[in-house]
N, C-alpha and C positions, 0 to 999 in steps of 0.2 A: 326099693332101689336106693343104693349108698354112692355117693359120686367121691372120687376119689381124685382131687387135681395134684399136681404133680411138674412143677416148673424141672427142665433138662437139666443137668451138672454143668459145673463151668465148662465152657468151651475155650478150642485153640481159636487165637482170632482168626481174620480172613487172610491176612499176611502169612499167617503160620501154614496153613491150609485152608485150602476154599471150600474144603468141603465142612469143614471145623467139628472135627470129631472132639470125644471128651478129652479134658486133659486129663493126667494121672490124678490130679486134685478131684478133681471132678468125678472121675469116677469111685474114691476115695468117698466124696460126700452121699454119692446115689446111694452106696454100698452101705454107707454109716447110716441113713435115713431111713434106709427101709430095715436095715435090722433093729432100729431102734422101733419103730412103729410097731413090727410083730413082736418087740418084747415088751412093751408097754399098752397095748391095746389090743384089742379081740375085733378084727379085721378078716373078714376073707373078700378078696376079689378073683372076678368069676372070668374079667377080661380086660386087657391092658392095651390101650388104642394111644396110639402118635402118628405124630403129622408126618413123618417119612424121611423128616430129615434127620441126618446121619449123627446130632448130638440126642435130638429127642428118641432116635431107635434105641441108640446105645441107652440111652437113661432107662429104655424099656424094659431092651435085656438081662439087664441089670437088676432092676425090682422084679421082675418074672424070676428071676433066682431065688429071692425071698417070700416072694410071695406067692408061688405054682400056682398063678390063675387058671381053673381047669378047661378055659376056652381060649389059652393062648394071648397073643399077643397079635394086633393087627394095623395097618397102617392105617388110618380113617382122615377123609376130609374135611378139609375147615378147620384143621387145628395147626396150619402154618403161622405166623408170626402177622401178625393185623387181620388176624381174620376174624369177622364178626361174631361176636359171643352170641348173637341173636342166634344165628344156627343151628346151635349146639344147646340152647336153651328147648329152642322149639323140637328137637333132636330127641330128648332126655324124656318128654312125655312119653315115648314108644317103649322107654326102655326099662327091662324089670330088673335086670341082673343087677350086683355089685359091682362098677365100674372102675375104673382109677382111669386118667386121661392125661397123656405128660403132653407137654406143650410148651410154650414160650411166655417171656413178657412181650408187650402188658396183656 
């Protein structure tokens, strides 16, 4: 198994919107990041899991365009913003596949 982390695109702030989708930049950088990844390295992932919030989905969607993980893309929990890495550590033992996991700082 290959873990694959993946910090969201810039967001709108909370003033802008509360839900703080990607900005144009932002999705500009997702878009630039993972095309560069698949042209410079030999990568497949098998499934793309975010915390559900609406800039980490978007950063999903976005590399699942580059990357056609063949098991989609899914909301998974514990990867909201402060949420303990411990979980997802002891999470990772179960799991065989190629991963990537977009999420937040820190």
């Amino acid at each position: 198994m290959k873990l694959y982390l993946m910090q969201h695109g810039q967001a709108k702030s909370k003033q802008e919107d509360p839900d703080r989708p990607l900005t144009e930049k932002g999705q500009e950088e997702v878009e630039f990041i993972s095309a560069f990844v698949l042209r410079h390295l030999s990568i497949s992932i098998n499934q793309i899991m975010h915390s559900g919030k609406t800039r980490a989905q978007e950063t999903a969607e976005l590399a699942a365009e580059q990357f056609r993980p063949a098991k989609g893309i899914v909301q998974a929990d514990d990867l909201e913003p402060m949420a303990d890495p411990v979980l997802w550590a002891n999470r990772l033992e179960d799991i065989d596949d190629d991963i990537m996991l977009v999420g937040h700082l820190p």
